[in-house]
MITORTOR-502411 format. One record per residue (C-alpha): residue in three letters; chain; x negated, y, z. Coordinates in pm, 1 decimal. Example, Ala and Ser with C-alpha at 12.3 -4.5 7.8 and 13.67 -1.06 7.14 Angstrom:
residues 2
Ala/A/-1230.0/-450.0/780.0
Ser/A/-1367.0/-106.0/714.0
END
This chain:
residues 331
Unk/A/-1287.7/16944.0/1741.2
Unk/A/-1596.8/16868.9/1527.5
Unk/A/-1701.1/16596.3/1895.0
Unk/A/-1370.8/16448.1/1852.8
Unk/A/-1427.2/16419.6/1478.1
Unk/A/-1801.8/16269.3/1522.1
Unk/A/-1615.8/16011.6/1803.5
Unk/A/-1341.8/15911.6/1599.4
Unk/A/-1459.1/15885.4/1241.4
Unk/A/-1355.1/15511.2/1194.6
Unk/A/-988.6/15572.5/1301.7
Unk/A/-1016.0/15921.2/1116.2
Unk/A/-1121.7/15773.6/803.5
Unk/A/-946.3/15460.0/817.1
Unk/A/-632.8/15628.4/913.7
Unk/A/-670.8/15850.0/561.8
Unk/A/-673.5/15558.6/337.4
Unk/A/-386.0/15384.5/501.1
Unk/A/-257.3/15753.4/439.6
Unk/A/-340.2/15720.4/51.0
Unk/A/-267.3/15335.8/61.3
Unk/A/61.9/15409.8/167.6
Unk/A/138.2/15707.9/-88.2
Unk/A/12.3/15467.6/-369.2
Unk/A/222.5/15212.2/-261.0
Unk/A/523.8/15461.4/-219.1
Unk/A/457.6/15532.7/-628.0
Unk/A/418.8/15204.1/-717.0
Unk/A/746.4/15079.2/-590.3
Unk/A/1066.9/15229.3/-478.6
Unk/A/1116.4/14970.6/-169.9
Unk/A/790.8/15045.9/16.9
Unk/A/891.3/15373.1/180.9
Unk/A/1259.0/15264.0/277.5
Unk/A/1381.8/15264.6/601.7
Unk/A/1514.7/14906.4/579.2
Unk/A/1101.8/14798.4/481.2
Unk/A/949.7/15007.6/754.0
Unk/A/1131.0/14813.7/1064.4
Unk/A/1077.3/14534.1/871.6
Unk/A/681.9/14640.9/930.4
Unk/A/686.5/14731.4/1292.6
Unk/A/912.2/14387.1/1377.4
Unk/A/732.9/14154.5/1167.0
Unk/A/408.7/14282.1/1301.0
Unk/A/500.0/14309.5/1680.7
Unk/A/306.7/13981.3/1720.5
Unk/A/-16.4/14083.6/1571.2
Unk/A/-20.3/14405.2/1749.5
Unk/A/24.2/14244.1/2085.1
Unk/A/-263.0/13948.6/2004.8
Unk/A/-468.2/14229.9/1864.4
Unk/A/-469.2/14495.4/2190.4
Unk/A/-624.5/14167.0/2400.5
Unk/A/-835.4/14058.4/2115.2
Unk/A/-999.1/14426.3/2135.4
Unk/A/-1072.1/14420.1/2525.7
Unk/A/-1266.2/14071.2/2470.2
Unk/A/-1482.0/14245.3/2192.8
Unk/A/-1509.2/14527.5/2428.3
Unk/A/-1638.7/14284.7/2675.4
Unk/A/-1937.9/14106.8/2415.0
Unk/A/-1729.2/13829.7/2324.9
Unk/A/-1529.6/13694.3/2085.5
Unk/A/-1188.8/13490.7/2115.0
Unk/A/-1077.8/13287.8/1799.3
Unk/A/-826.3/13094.8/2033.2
Unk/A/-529.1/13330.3/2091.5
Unk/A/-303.3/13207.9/1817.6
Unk/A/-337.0/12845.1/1930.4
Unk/A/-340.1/12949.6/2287.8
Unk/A/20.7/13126.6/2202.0
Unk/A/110.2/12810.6/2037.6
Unk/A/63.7/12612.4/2360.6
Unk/A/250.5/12879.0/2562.5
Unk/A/569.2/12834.5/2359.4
Unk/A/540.2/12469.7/2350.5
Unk/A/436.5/12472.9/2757.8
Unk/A/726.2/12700.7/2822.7
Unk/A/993.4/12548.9/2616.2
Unk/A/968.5/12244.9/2810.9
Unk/A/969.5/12384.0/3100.3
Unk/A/1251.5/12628.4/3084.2
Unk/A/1498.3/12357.8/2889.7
Unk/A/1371.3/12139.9/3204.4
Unk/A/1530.2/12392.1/3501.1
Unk/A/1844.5/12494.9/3307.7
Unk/A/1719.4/12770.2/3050.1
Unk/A/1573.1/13047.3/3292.2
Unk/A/1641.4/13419.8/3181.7
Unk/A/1369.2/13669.5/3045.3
Unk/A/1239.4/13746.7/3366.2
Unk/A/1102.6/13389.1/3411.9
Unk/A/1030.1/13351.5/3052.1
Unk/A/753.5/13629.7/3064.9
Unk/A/615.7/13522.5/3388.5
Unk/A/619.4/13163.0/3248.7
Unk/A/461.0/13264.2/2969.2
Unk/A/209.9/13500.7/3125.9
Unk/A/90.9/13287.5/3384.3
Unk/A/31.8/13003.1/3121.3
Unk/A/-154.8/13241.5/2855.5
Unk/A/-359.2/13381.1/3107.1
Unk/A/-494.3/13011.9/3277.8
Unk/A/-547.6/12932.1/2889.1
Unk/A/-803.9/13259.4/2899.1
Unk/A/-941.4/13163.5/3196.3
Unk/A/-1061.0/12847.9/3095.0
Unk/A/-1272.3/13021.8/2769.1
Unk/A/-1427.8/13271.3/3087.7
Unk/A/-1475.8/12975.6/3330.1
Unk/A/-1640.1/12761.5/3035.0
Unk/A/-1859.7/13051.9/2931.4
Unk/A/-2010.3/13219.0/3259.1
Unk/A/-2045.5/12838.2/3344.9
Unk/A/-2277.6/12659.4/3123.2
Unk/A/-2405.3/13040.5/2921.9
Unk/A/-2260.6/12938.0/2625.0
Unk/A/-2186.6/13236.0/2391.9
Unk/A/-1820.7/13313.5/2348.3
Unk/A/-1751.6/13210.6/1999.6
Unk/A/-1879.3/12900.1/1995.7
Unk/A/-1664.4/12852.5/2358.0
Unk/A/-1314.3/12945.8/2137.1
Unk/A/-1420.2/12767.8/1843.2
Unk/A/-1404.5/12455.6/2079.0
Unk/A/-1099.7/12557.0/2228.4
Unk/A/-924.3/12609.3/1958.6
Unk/A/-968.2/12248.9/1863.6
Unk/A/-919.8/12134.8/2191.1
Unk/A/-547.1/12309.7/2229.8
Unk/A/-444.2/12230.3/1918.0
Unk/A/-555.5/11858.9/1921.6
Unk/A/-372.2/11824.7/2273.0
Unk/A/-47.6/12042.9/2141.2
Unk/A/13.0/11831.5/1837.1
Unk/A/-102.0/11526.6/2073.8
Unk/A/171.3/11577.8/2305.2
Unk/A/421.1/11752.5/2039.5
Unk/A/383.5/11489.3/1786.9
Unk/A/407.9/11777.8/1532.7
Unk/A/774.3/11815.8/1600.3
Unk/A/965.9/12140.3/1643.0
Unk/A/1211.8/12292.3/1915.1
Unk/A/1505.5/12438.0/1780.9
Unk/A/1720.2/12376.2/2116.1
Unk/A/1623.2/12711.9/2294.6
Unk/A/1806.0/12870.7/2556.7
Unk/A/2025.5/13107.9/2423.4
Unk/A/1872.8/13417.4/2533.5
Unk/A/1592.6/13396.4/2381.8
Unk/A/1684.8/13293.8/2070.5
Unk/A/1931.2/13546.9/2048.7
Unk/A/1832.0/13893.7/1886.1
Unk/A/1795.2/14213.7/2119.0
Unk/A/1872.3/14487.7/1865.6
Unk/A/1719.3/14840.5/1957.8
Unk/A/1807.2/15044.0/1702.3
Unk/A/2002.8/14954.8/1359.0
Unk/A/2141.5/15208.9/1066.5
Unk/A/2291.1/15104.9/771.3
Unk/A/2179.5/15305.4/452.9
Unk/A/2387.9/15463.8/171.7
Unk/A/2314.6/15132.3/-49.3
Unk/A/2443.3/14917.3/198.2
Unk/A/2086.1/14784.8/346.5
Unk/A/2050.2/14750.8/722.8
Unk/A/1716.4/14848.2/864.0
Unk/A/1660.5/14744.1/1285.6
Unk/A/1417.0/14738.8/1535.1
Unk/A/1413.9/14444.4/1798.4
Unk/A/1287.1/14335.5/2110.9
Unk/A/946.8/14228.3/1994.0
Unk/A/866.8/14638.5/1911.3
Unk/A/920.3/14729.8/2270.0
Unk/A/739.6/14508.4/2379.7
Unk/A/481.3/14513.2/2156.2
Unk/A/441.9/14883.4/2253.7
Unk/A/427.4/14844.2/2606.3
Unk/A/126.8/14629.9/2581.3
Unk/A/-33.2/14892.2/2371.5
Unk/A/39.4/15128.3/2659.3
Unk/A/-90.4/14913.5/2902.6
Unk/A/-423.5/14810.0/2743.5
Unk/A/-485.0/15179.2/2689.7
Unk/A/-424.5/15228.0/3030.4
Unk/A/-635.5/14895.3/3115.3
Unk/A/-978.4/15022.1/2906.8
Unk/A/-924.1/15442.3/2946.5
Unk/A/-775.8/15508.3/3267.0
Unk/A/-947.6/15281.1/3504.4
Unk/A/-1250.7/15216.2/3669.8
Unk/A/-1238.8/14866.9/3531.7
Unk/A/-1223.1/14944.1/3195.3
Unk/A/-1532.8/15174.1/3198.5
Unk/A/-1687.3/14906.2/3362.0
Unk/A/-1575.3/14666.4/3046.1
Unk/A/-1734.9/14912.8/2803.4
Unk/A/-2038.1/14943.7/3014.6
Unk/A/-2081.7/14492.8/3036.0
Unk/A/-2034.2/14523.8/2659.9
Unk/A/-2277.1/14750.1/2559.2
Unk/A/-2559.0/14690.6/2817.5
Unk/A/-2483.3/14323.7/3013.7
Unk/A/-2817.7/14305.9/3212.1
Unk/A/-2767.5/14756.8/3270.7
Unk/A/-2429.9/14677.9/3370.3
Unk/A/-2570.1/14364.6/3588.1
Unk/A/-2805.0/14549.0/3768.4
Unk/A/-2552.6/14840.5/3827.9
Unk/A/-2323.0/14646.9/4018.7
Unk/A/-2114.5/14457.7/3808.4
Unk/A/-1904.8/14162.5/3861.0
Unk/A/-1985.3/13973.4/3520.6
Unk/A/-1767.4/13682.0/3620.5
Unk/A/-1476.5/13941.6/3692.5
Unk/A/-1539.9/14128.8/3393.9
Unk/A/-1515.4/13751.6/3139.0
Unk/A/-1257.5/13683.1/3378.6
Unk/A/-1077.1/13971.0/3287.0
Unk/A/-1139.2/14036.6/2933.4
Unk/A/-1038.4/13681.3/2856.9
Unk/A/-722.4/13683.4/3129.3
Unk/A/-623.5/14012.0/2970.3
Unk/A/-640.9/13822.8/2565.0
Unk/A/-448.2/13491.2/2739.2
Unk/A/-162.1/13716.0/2896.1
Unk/A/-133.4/13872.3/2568.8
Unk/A/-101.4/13552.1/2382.1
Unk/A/142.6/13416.6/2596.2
Unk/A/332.4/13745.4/2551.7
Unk/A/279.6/13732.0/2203.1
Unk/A/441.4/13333.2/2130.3
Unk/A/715.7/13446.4/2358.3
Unk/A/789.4/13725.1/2092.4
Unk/A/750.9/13521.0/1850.3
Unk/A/964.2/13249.1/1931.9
Unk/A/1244.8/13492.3/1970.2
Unk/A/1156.5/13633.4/1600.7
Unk/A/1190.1/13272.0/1470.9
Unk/A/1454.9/13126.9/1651.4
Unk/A/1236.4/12803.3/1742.8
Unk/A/931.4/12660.2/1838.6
Unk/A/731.3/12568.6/1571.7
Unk/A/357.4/12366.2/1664.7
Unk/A/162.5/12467.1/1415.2
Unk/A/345.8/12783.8/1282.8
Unk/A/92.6/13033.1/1390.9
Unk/A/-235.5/12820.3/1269.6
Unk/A/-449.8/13023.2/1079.3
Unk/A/-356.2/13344.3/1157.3
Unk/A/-674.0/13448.4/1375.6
Unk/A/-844.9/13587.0/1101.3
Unk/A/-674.4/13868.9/982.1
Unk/A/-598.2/13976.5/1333.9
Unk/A/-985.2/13963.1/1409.8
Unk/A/-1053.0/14133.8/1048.6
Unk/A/-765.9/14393.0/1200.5
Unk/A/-960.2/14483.7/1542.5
Unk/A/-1299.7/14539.0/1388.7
Unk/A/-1196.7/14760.6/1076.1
Unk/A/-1038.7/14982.0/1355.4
Unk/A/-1372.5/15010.4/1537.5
Unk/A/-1434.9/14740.8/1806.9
Unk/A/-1805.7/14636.2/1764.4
Unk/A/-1843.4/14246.1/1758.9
Unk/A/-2172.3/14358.4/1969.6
Unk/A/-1942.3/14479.5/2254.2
Unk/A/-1903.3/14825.1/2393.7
Unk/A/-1723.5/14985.6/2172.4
Unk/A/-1323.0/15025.0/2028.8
Unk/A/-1013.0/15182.5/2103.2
Unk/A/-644.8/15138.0/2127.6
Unk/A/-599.6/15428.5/1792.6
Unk/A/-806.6/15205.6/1604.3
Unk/A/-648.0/14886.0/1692.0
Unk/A/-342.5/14999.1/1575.9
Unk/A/-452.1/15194.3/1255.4
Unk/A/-680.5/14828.1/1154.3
Unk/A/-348.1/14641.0/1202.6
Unk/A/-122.3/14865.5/1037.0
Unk/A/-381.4/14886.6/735.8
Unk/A/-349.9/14480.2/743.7
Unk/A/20.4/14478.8/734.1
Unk/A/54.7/14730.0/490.9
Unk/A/-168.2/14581.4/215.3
Unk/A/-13.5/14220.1/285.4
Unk/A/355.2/14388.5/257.1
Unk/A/216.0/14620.9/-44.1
Unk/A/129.6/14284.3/-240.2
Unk/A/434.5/14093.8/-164.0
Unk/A/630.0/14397.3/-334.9
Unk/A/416.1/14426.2/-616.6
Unk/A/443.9/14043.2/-676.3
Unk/A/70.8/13996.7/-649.7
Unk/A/-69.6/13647.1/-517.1
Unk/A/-92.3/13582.1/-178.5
Unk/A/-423.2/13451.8/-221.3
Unk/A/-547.3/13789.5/-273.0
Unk/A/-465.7/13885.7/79.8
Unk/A/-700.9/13655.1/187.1
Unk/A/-978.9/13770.6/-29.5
Unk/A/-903.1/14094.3/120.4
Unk/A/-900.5/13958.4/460.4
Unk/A/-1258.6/13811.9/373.9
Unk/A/-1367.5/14141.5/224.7
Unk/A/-1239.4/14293.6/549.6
Unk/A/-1469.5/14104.0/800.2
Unk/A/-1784.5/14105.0/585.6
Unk/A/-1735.2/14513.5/579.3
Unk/A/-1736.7/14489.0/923.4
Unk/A/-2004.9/14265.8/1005.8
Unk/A/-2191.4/14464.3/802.6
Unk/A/-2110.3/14818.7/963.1
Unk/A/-2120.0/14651.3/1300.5
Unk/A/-2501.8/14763.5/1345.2
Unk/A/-2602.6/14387.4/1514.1
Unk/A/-2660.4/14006.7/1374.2
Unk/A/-2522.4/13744.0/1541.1
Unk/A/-2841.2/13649.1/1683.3
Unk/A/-2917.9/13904.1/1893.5
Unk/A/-2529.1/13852.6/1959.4
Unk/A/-2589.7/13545.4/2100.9
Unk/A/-2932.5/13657.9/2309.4
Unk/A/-2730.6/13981.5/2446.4
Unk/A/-2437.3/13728.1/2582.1
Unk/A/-2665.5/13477.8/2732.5
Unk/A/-2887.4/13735.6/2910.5
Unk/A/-2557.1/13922.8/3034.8
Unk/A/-2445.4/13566.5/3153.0
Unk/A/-2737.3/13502.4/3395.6
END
């Protein structure tokens, strides 16, 4: 017990102050621990959970992806065309669609970094310009709203209806959000791949000189984040009802602020799937604690900034030595 203990301390103790952040927020208002709030939690974060499981293998990996949001952008503008184009395709088609598209958007980030050894932020960071500039290029900034009707159409899991009359559900977007929590745990714990992520991340040039692929393993990492994002604007588009270019702009941040809190090293080589969840949960929970306590939005994003600096700070390496590990691990 006390190994597990020493081996989990950031998901023990950030899982005890969202404990005490949620029993302070359960005092301060009577809406936070309803039914009716708490599916409203789990669907309206379904999309950050599913960028935030591929975020963590990249920064298992070494690297870091900025991109994802815009890359899930392009997915739902990419696939929206394409499925109006053949007649409106079904679900089956729409996750391959968007899949297959998400995961050639990673590929390019691996392909650009193992090719000219340029570290991985600076890769996304150009990127991210890049797929927005060519999305609103080709969108012209204009919406979809026209979307076949299954997946604008709500899959209800589960629904009740409380004694005050208020309806609390959980859609499509939490199963599926959970299923690629399940398989990224299965991804990084239970193969022979994953261990072989962890090992590239904390030791490239160890790893190197073991045997590994390093191509394979940025190939993968950065596949693995692009499938997710693809996933993820497919989810998203069925939360919305539409297709909206710039809608998820912005919103890298406090899904990267999210991934470290719960553990993943920006050095690489370390993070888990419990502390994923527990540093996007802790997100959502302040953000939805200060909407019910009428407090300024702007003071999410403080916290947000508050959030990365912590973990910069705990992450026990610079961004210099950041950048030497990546291009030594690259050669």
């Amino acid at each position: 017990m006390n190994n597990l203990l020493r081996n989990r301390q950031v998901e023990f103790r950030l899982l005890v102050v969202l404990a005490l952040l949620c029993a302070g927020l359960s005092l301060a208002t009577d809406t936070f621990l309803t039914m009716a709030n708490i599916t409203s939690l789990l669907n309206n974060n379904s999309v950050n959970l599913i960028w935030a499981v591929g975020l963590l293998v990249v920064l298992i990996a070494g690297g870091i992806d900025i991109s994802f949001a815009v890359a899930s952008s392009v997915v739902q503008y990419a696939a929206a065309k394409f499925l109006i184009g053949i007649g409106g395709g079904n679900w089956i088609l729409g996750f391959i669609v968007c899949g297959i598209v998400g995961i050639g958007l990673g590929l390019i980030n691996a392909g650009l970094i193992h090719k000219f050894r340029i570290i991985s932020i600076v890769v996304t960071i150009a990127t991210f310009n890049a797929f927005f500039g060519l999305l609103m290029f080709f969108s012209g900034g204009r919406s979809i709203y026209s979307l076949p009707d299954w997946w604008s159409d709500r899959v209800i899991l589960f629904e009740h209806q409380a004694v005050d009359g208020t309806w609390s559900e959980l859609t499509l977007p939490f199963a599926v959000m959970v299923v690629c929590v399940l398989l990224t745990w299965i991804l990084i714990r239970r193969t022979n791949v994953g261990r072989q992520l962890y090992a590239f991340g904390d030791n490239p040039e160890g790893a190197r000189r073991a045997g590994v692929n390093i191509a394979a393993m940025q190939a993968l990492a950065f596949g693995w984040c692009g499938m997710m994002a693809g996933i993820a604007g497919l989810m998203q588009v069925n939360i919305v009802q539409e297709v909206v270019p710039n809608a998820l702009y912005g919103r890298e941040l406090e899904v990267l602020a999210a991934v470290v809190l719960g553990g993943a090293r920006l050095g690489g080589g370390r993070g888990t799937v419990t502390g994923c969840v527990l540093g996007v949960m802790f997100v959502a929970v302040t953000q939805n604690g200060l909407n019910l306590l009428g407090i300024s939005p702007f003071a999410f994003q403080m916290i947000i900034g508050a959030a990365i600096l912590v973990a910069i700070s705990t992450s026990n390496i610079s961004f210099s030595s950041l950048g030497r590990i990546r291009m030594e691990g690259s050669k």
